[in-house]
C-alpha positions, -999 to +999 in steps of 0.1 A: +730-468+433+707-496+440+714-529+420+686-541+394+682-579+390+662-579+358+683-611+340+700-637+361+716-649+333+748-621+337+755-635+366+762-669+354+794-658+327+822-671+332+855-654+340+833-620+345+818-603+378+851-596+391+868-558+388+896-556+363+929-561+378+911-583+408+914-618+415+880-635+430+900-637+460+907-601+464+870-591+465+850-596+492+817-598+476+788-573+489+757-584+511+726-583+489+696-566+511+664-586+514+647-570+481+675-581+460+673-613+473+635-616+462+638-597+432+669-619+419+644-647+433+620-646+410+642-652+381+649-684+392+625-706+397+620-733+422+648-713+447+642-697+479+663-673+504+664-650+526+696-631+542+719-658+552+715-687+521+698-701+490+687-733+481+667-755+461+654-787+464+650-808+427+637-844+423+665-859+402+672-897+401+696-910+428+723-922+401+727-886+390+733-874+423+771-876+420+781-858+384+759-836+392+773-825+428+811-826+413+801-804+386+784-780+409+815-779+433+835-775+405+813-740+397+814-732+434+854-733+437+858-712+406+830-688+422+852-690+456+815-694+466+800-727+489+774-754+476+761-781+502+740-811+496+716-828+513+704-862+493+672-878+500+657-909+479+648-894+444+657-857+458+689-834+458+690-801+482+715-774+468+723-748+496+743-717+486+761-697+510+796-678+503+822-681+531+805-656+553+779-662+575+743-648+572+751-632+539+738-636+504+765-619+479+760-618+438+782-650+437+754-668+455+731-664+426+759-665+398+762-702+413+726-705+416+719-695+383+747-720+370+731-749+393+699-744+370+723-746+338+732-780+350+696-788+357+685-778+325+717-800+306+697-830+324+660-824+313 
């Protein structure tokens, strides 16, 4: 049964997405194809992707750049997901990738969607 991406914001929740019974670190999150990717995409603007990472680049003052990337590690850890940063004067780079290599998973945009929370807290 294909998966429907028609609101972003489930996948931000915290404490859900996980099966009953199963620690984050029992699941070994599935590979989203292409057209997941895109459709899930579109509900979030400003990202791109494709199969092996998201990311986002936001124009955000340079004295920002710190709370903001501890608070998005701290949503990446509790995700068991991955969030790397790439700060340039007046800009911040989020990449999301989950531990395995050339895959995007639903924790990817869980911690996507939770990196726009953060955003919006600051506009």
């Amino acid at each position: 049964m294909p998966r429907v991406f028609s609101n972003l914001a489930r996948f931000a929740p915290r404490g859900h997405g996980y099966p009953p019974g199963k620690r984050k670190e029992d699941v070994v999150p599935e590979t989203l194809s292409d057209t997941e990717i895109a459709r899930a995409l579109g509900g979030l603007a400003g990202w791109r992707g494709d199969a092996g990472h998201l990311s986002r680049t936001v124009r955000v003052p340079e004295q920002a750049h710190g709370a903001l990337i501890d608070r998005v590690q701290r949503d990446a850890a509790e995700l068991s997901d991955h969030a790397q940063f790439e700060r340039r004067r007046g800009e911040l780079t989020f990449t999301v990738t989950t531990g395995f290599p050339g895959r995007v998973t639903e924790p990817d945009l869980w911690l996507a969607s939770r990196i726009e929370a953060v955003l919006a807290e600051l506009t």
